[in-house]
N, C-alpha and C positions, 0 to 999 in steps of 0.2 A: 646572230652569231655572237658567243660572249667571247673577249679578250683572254680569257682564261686558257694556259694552256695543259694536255693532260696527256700524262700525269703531272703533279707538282713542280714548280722547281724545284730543282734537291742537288745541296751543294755533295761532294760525296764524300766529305770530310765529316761535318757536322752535321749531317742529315735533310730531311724537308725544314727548308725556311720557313720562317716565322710569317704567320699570314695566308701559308697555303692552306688548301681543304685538308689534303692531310695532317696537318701537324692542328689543325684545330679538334678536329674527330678521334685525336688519341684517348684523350678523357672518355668521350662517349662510349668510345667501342672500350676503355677498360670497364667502365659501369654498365655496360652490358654482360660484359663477360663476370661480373662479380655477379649480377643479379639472377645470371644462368646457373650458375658453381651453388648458387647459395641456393635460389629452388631447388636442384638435384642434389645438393648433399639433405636440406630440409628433407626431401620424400625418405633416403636411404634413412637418415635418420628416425624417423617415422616408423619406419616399418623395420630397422633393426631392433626398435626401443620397443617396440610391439613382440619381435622375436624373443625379446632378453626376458621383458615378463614374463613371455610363455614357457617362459622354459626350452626352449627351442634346441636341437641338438647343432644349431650352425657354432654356437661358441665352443669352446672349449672346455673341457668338462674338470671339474677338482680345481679349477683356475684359483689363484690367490689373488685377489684385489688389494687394492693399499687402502678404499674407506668401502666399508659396506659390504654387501654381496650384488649378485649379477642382478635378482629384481630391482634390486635400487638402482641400479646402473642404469637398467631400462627403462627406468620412470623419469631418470636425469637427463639421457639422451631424448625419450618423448620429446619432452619439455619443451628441448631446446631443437627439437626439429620444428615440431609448431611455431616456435617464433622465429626460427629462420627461413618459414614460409612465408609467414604474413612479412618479415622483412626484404624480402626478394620481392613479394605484390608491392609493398611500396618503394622498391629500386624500379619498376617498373615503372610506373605512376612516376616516378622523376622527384619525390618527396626528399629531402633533406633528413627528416625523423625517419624514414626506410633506411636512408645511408647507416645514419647512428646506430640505427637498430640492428644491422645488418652486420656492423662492427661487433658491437658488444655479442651478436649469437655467437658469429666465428671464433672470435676471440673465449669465451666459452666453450664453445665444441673444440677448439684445438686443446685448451686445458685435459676437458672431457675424455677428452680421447687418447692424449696420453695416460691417465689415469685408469683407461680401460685398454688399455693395452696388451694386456696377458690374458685377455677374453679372445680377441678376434687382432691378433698382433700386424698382418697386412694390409686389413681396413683401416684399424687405427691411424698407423701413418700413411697412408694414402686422403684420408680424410681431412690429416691434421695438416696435409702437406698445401692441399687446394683451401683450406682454411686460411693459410697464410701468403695464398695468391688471390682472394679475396680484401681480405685486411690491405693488402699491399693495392687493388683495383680503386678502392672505396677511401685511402686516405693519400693516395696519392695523387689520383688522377681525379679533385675536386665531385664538383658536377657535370650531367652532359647539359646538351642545347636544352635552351626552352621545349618544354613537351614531354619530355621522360626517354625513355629509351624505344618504346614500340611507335 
């Protein structure tokens, strides 16, 4: 039997004390949840940036962009969905260059996305929103434990 009791202590002022399982596991479970957000915006991205080349009727049609037209838009969102795949496989993996990596896509896609916003204007800020609850998972809450996140 361990000494441990459960749940945490937890003063109810300042939350779980310093030391317990929980207040150690905050970091991890937010690099979880960044490494989750950033795979599934990576796929949507994927396959919107797929849609936009095609011509697809999901956008909005006569749309005005601020650089380019809608194919270039869809070749930029590609792009940047592929790397914020491979950067989620290394948030997985527990890699430090996944973290970075993982920063610099969001941080791009949240740009992205305001820029394409008068294409698909309720994706846009839905996308750019959990872009900046990533950014916020990956430079706030360090790294998780030895091992990675799975």
């Amino acid at each position: 039997m361990s000494s441990r009791t459960f749940p945490p202590p937890m003063d109810p002022v300042t939350g779980p004390q310093r030391g317990s399982e929980r207040y150690e596991d905050d970091g991890a479970a937010w690099w979880g949840f960044a490494a989750i957000m950033l795979l599934i915006v990576g796929i949507l991205n994927f396959i919107y940036g797929w849609a936009a080349i095609d011509n697809s009727k999901f956008y909005v049609r006569d749309a005005e962009y601020v650089i380019s037209d809608l194919k270039t838009w869809g070749w930029v969102v590609l792009v940047i969905g592929v790397v914020q795949i491979g950067g989620a496989l290394g948030l997985f993996a527990g890699s430090q260059i996944g973290r970075w990596i993982g920063i610099l896509a969001a941080g791009c896609n949240a740009i992205a996305q305001l820029l394409l916003l008068s294409g698909a204007p309720f994706l846009s800020l839905a996308l750019f929103g959990i872009d900046v609850l990533i950014i916020y998972g990956l430079v706030a809450h360090g790294h998780p434990r030895k091992g990675g996140v799975i």
